[in-house]
Structure formats: structure tokens, C-alpha cells
N, C-alpha and C positions, 0 to 999 in steps of 0.2 A: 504494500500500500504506500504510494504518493506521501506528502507530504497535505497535497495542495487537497487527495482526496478525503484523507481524514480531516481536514477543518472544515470542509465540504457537508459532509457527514453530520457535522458538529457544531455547524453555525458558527463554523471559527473564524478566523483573520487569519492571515498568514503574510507576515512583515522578515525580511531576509531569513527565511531558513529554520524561522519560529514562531510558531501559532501562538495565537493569545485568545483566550475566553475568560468570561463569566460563568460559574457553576454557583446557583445559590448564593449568590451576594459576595461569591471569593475570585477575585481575579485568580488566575495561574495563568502561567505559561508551559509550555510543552515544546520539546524538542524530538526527533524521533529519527532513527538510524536505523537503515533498512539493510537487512542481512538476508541469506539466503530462506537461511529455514524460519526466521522469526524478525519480528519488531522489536526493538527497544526504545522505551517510552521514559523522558525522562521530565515529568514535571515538574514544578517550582511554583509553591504556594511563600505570599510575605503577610505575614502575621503580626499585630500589634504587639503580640507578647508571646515567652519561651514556651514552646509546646511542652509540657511535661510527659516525663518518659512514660506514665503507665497511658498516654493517649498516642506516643508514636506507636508502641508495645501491640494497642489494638488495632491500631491501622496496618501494619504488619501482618498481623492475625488473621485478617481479612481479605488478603490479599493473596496472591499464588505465594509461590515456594521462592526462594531466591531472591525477592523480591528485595531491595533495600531501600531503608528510610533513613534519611540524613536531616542534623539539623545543623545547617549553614547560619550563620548569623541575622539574626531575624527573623524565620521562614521556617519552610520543611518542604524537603528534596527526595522525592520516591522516583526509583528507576526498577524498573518492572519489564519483562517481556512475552509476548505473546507467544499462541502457539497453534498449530491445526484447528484446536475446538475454542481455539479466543484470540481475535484478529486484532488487531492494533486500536481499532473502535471504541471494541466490546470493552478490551482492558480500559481504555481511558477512561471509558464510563464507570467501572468499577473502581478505578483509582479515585475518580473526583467521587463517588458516592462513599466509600470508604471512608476518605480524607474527611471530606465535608461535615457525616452524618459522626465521626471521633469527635470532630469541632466542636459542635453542635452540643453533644451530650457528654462533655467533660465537666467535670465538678465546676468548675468556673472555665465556662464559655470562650473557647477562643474564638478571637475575633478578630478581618483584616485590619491593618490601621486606620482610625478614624477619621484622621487630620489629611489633610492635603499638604502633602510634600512644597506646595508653591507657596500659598496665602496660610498654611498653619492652621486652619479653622476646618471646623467638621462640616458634615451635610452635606460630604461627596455626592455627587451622581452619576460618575463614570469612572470608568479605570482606563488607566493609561501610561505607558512606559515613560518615566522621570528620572534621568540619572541612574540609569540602567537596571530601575526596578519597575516591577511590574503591579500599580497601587492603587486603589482609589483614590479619586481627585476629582477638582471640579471642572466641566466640558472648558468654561471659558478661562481657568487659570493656564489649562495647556497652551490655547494657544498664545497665551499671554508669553508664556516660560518659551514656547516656539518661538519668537516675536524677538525674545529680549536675547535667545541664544545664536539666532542670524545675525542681529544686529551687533553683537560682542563678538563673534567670530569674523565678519566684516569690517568692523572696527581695527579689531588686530593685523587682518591682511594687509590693509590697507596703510595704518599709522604703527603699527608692531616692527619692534625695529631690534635685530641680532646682537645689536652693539650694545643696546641698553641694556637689553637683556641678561649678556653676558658680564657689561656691568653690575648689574644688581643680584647675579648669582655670586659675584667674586666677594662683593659688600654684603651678602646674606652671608656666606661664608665666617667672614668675621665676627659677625654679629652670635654666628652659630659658635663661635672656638671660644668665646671670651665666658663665657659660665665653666667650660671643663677648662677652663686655664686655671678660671682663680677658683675652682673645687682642689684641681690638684698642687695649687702652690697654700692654699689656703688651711682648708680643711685635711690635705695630703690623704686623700681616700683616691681608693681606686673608682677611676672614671672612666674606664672602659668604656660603659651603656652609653656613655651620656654623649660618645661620638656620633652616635644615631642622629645629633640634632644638627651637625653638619649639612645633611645634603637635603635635608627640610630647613633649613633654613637657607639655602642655597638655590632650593626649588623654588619659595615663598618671593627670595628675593628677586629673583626672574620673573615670575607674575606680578611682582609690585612697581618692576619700573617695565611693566607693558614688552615685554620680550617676544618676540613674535614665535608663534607655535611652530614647529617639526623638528626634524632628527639633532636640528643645531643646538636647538633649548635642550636635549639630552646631552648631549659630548658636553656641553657648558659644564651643566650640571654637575655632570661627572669628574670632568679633567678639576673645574674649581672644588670639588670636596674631596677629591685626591690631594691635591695641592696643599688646601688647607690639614687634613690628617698630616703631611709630611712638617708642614710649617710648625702646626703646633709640637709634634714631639720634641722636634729640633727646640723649640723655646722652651719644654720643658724639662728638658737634658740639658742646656744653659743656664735654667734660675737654677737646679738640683748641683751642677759644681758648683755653683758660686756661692749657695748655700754652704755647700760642704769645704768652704774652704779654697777652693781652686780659684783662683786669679786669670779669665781665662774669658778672651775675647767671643763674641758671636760663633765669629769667622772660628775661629780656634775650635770651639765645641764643637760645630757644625761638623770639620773634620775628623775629630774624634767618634765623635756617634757614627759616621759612615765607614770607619774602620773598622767599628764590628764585623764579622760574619753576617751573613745574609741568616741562620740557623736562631743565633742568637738576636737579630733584629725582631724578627719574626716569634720570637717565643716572648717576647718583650710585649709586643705590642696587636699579638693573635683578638685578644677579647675585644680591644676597638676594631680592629678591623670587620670582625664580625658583625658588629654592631652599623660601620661604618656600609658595611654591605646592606642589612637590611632598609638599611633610610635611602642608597642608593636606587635600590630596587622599586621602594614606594615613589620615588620620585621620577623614575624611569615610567615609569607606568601611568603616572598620570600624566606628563610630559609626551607621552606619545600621541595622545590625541591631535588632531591639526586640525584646520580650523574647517578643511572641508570635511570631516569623521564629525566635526562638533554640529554645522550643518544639517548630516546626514540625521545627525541624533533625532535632531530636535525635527526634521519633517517626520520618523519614525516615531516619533510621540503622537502629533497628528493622525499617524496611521492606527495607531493602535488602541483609538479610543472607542471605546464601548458602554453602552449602557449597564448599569452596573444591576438593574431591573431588568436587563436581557433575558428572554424566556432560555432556559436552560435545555440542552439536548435532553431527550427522556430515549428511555429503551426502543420504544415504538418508534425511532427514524431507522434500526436495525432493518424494519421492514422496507423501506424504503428505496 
């Protein structure tokens, strides 16, 4: 089975490669990978609050064999696949009946979120893809949030400038080194973690002096919270002789610390680095969008709105 023919089936949408419904007042999404002998279905409900386990437990329960229930941050993730005597449909409709009717009859009621992801305020009346989730919201805030994310990604093409950019990742940089400078000249604790704030701060300041979005706003990114990691050990292998006694220029240190071994640099300074990776990666990742993905987003929100009162597929379209 298509893609195009299960939403078909389903009263669905189908927006790049991903169906979107209403099932009983719960947006979800669905994905679905077509193998020889079977379907795998993978939906994505977002919930206002932590499904608790004995309600994944029975939704499990209810469902085939093999089936897995994930709970992703805010939501719950069921991938499930069909078989000869239950076609990729059949299951969806057992999935969302499952899902739904666990929700429904949990000791306290789960429920999608209330509030619109735009304006904050309840009395949604559709759902619709916002920043890459899939939520109730109100019809005219989307295309408000459409409106104002052409207009900001426009913006940026046109007046977003590489050089500023790179400026204000170089000056976020600093701004990120100077709390783990004076933790470890100060407080003399290890500050490993707190290199994390490097390349968020490195990211932030690339967005704040309007840096123009694509592959450049990463390498910036990157090469300045490289930079900075190298800079600050260097100054903090400088205040620590001078601390200790040694009489001993920048330049001097500077030398000294690189005559280490690469074994022993490296066993020195392994826990920032780690750390230094995770904030590189968060910043890589949002840095990747460009302004025509940001665009794209934001007409795919338009596409994906739905009455959140939409009459729900029932078994009877089986016959169909």
C-alpha cells in the first residue's frame, strides 16, 4: 500500500512523505515504509503531559506482537507492522483506536496540548505542523506564524550578511568562555560541562547580529568554538603557572602547553571536549536550516491544517 493510498482510505493529508490526521480530537502523524511482505506504521501522537507507563503498558496490550511504544519527549511513538490478515489501514485504525480509547480512560485523562504553540491561548480549532510538531492550534494563528516565517527568512536572504555573522559567532564565543574562565581561576572546580556553553553561545551570537543562514553559519560556528576551546585552555594553563609561581610570559606558556604529547593533551582536556561536542552538534543542527527549508516549513504548516472536529475514519471505509 501507497502512501498516498492509505490517507486516501483515511481522510488523510499527505504533506512530503507524511500523513497527518485527526483521530478523536488527537492530531498524529504517520509515516509508513513499504517492505515486501509487510507495512511498517510509524505514528507520533504530542500530548500535553507524560503518558504514564501502566497507559503505554495497555496500549501495547492491544496491539499485535512486536509492536513498540516509545515515549519521545512530549508525545508517544508506536511502530507497529502489518501482515496478510491486517493491511496497513486496518492496523492504523487499531493503532489510533488503541492509542486514543488508553487516553481517554487513564486515571487522569490525557490530553493533546491545549494552548497554541503561536498566540499561547486555548480554544484550538485545528491542528497543524509548528516547528516541527504536529499540534492543535488556531486556523488563523498558522497563517499568521506562515506570514511572519517568509517574511524573517526573506529578510535574512536579502539583508543577512556572512560577515556579521561570523562576527557575532566569534563575540558569542567570548561571551560563552568568560563564566568557565572565572569558575576555573575562581572557584578552581572542574569545568568541563560548562564548555557546552561555547558553541551556544557562538550559535546565539550568529543569530543576534542577523548572520545569514546555510552551510557558512555552521563552519563559523564551528571553526569559532574550536578556537575558543583552544584559546581558553591556553589562558588557563597561563593564570595556573603564574599562580604556581612560574614567571612566564603568554607566549612562553603557550609553548609549553603544546609540548605536551598529543596522549596527554587529550586526557587533560577529554570531559570539555565532550561536552564541547554536544553544544557543537545542537548548534549544527539548528544552523542547518536555510532560509528556503525555513520557507518550505512554514507553507507545510498551511498544508497541514485540519479541523480538529474532522469526522474520524471508522471501520466501515474498510468496505469501501
Amino acid at each position: 500500500m501507497t502512501l498516498q493510498e492509505l490517507a486516501a482510505r483515511g481522510n488523510w493529508i499527505v504533506v512530503d512523505k507524511t500523513i497527518y490526521g485527526v483521530h478523536q480530537g488527537f492530531p498524529f502523524t504517520l509515516g509508513l515504509n513499504t517492505k515486501k511482505s509487510s507495512d511498517a506504521l510509524t505514528m507520533l501522537f504530542k500530548t500535553g503531559s507524560t503518558v504514564p507507563l501502566k497507559v503505554v503498558k495497555e496500549i501495547r496490550t492491544n496491539l499485535p506482537k512486536r509492536t513498540m511504544v516509545a515515549q519521545p519527549n512530549g508525545g508517544l511513538q508506536i511502530i507497529a507492522a502489518s501482515n496478510e490478515s491486517c493491511d496497513a489501514y486496518m492496523l492504523a485504525m487499531q493503532v489510533l483506536s488503541a492509542a486514543t480509547a488508553a487516553f481517554r480512560n487513564a486515571k487522569t485523562p490525557i490530553e493533546p496540548p491545549k494552548n497554541c504553540p503561536v498566540c499561547k491561548q486555548a480554544g484550538c480549532d485545528s491542528a497543524a505542523e509548528i516547528n516541527g510538531k504536529y499540534v492543535p492550534v488556531h486556523r488563523a494563528c498558522v497563517r499568521i506564524h506562515a506570514e511572519k516565517g517568509k517574511s524573517e527568512a526573506n529578510n535574512n536572504e536579502v539583508s543577512g550578511s556572512y560577515l556579521f555573522g561570523i562576527l557575532g559567532a566569534f563575540l558569542g564565543v567570548l561571551v560563552g568562555c568568560v563564566p568557565v574562565f572565572l569558575l576555573g581561576i575562581l572557584a578552581k572546580i572542574e569545568v568541563g560541562f560548562l564548555f557546552i556553553l561555547i558553541p551556544f553561545a557562538s550559535y546565539y551570537g550568529y543569530k543576534f547580529f542577523k548572520g545569514r543562514l546555510g552551510n557558512v553559519a555552521r563552519i563559523s560556528v564551528i571553526l569559532c568554538s574550536l578556537l575558543g576551546f583552544v584559546e581558553l585552555q591556553l589562558l588557563l594553563n597561563y593564570y595556573f603557572l603564574r599562580a604556581e609561581g612560574y614567571m612566564v610570559s603568554f607566549a612562553l606558556a603557550t609553548k609549553s602547553y603544546f609540548a605536551n604529547d598529543f596522549a596527554a593533551l587529550l586526557d587533560s582536556t577529554w570531559f570539555g571536549l565532550v561536552f564541547l561536542a554536544i553544544g557543537i552538534l545542537y548548534s549544527f543542527k539548528m544552523l542547518g536550516t536555510t532560509n528556503r527549508d525555513r520557507i518550505k516549513q512554514t507553507e507545510n504548516s498551511l498544508q497541514t491544517v485540519i479541523p480538529l472536529s474532522a469526522p474520524a475514519a471508522t471501520q466501515n471505509s474498510l468496505d469501501n
